[in-house]
C-alpha positions in Angstrom: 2.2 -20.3 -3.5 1.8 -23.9 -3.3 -1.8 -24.7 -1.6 -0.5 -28.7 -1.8 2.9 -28.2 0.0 1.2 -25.7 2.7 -1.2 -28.5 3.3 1.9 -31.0 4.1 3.5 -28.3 5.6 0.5 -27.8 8.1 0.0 -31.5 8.8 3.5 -32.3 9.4 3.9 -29.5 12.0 1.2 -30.6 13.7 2.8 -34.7 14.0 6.4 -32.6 14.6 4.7 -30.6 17.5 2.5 -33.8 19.3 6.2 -36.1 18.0 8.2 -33.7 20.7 5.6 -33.8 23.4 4.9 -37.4 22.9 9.0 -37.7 23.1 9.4 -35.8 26.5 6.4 -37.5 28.0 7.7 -40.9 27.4 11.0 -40.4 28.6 9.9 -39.9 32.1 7.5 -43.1 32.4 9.1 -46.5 33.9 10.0 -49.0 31.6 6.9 -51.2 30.8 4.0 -52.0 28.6 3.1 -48.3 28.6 6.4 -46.8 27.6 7.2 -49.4 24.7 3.6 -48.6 23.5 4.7 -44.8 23.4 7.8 -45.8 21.6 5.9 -47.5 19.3 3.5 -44.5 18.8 6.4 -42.0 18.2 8.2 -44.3 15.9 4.8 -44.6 13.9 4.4 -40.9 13.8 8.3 -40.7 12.7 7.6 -42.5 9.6 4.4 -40.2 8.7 6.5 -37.3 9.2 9.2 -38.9 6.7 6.4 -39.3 4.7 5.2 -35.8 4.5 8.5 -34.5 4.1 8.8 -36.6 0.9 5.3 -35.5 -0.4 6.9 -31.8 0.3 10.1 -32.6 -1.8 8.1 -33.7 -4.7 5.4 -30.5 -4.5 8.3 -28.4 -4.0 10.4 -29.2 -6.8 7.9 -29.3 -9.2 7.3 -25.8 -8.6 8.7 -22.7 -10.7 12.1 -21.6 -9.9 10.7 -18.3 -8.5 9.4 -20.0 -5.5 11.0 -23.1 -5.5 13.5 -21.9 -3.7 12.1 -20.6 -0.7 9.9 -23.9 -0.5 13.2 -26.3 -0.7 14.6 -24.0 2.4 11.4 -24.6 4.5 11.9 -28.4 4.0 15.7 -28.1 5.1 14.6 -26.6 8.2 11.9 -29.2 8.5 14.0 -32.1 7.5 16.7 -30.8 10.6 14.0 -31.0 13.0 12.7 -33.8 12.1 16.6 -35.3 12.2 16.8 -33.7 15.9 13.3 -35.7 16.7 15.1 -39.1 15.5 18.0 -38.6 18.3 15.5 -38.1 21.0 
């Protein structure tokens, strides 16, 4: 197992996880200061999760073939989510 990708893999679904409560908390405040400065926040923490998921792709295909391929599935699962996030 990978220690480096678990690390990503821990860090980026913790951003995912605060992303999707950040996302459903700003969707009910007025428009304003505040909500452009959650926009802002979850756009940030967008990028860093592009970010990880890139860091992921690298670890994970540099990895022997025998585990390779149950690393590049996790980060098709993660790279969906973090798609789904985007349309939010």
């Amino acid at each position: 197992m990978s220690e480096v990708f678990e690390g990503y893999e821990r860090q980026y679904c913790e951003l995912s996880a605060n992303l999707s409560l950040k996302c459903n908390s700003t969707s009910l405040l007025p428009d304003g200061v505040e909500k452009n400065a959650k926009v802002n926040e979850v756009k940030s923490g967008l990028d860093d999760c592009d970010v990880l998921i890139r860091k992921m792709d690298l670890e994970a295909r540099s990895l022997q073939p025998s585990v390779k391929a149950m690393f590049l599935a996790k980060l098709r699962e993660y790279k969906s989510d973090l798609n789904k996030l985007k349309r939010i």
